[in-house]
Structure formats: C-alpha cells, structure tokens
C-alpha positions in Angstrom: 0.0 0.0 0.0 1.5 3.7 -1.3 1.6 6.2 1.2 1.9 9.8 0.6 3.4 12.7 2.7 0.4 14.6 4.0 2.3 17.1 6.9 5.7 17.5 8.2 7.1 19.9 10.5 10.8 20.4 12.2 10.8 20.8 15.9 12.2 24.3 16.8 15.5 22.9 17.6 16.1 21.6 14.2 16.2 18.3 15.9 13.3 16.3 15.5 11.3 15.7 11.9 7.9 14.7 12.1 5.5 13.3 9.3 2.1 12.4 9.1 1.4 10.2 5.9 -1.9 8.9 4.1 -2.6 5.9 2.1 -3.1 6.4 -1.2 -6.3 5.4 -3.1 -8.7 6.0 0.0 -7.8 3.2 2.4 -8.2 3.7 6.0 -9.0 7.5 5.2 -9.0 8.2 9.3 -5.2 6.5 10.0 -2.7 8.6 9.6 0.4 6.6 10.3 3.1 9.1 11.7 6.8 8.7 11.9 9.7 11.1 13.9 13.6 11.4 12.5 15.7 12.3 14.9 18.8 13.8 13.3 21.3 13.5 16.3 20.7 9.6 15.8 20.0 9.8 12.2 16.9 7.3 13.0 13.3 6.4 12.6 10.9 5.9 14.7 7.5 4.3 13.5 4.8 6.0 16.6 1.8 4.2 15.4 4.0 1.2 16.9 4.0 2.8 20.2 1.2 4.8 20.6 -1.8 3.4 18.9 -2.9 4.3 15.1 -2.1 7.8 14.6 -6.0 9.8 13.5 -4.4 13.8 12.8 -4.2 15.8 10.2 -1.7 18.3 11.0 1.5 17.8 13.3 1.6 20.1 16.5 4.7 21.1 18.3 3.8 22.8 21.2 6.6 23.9 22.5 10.3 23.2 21.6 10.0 19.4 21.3 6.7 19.0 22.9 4.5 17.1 20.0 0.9 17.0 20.9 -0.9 14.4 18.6 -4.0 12.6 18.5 -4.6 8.5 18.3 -7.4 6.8 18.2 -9.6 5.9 21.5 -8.7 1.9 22.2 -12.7 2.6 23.7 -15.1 4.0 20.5 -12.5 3.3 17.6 -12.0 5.4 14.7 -15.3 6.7 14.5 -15.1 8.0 18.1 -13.4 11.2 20.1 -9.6 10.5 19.6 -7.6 11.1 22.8 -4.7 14.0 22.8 -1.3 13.0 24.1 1.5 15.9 24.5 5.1 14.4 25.0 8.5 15.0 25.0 10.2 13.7 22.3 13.7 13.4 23.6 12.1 12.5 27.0 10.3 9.9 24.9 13.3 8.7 23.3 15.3 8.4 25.8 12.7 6.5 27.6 12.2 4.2 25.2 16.3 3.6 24.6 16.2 3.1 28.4 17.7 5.8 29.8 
C-alpha cells in the first residue's frame, strides 16, 4: 500500500522531523500513520508502533520538542473522540532507549 506525505514539520530545535502520511487510493482515510527522524541519531521511529494508530491531520509542536498528537480511542474506535497526548520527544526517546 503507497503512502503519501500529507504534513511535516521540524521541531524548533532543528532536531526532530515529524510526518504524518496517508494511504493512497482511500484506504483507512482516518489513519494517519506518523513517523519522527531524529537527526542527532539519524533514526526512525514508526509512533503508530507505540502509541496506537495515529488519527491527525496536522502535526503540533507545542513547545520546543513538545509534540501534541491525537490517536485513536482503544474505547469508540476510529469513528469516536480520539484522545490527545502531548510528550517529549527526547524525554520519549530516551525513555524508550532506556535511559
């Protein structure tokens, strides 16, 4: 299945590169798997694999690093009010690599 690019966005830092994508040809028209590049690492990180399909249309930094997204609510589905996380992604990196 293509995807396409549908937003992108640096964090203010220069650091981070986040990307909301869509399939192409109108499947799952709601999921918008999201991936983050981190260029101190020069890595990829899939966040639908952590966080739960990825429902937004626009990515959010709120401040600095902060990302706020939406994912879809485990509870109504797609069709339902997503739920709003707001993270760190360094924190949430460095979390992740166990640190």
């Amino acid at each position: 299945m293509a995807r396409s690019v549908y937003d992108a966005k640096w964090s203010s830092d220069s650091r981070f590169f986040v990307f909301l994508t869509k399939y192409v040809g109108g499947h799952s028209i709601w999921h918008s798997p999201t991936s983050i590049y981190d260029s101190k690492t020069n890595m990829f990180w899939d966040l639908d694999r952590y966080l739960g399909p990825i429902v937004d249309d626009k990515v959010r930094f709120s401040d600095g690093d902060v990302l706020k997204i939406n994912i879809s609510n485990p509870k109504s589905g797609a069709t339902g009010p997503p739920i709003t996380k707001e993270f760190s992604i360094a924190k949430w990196l460095d979390d992740m690599q166990g640190g």
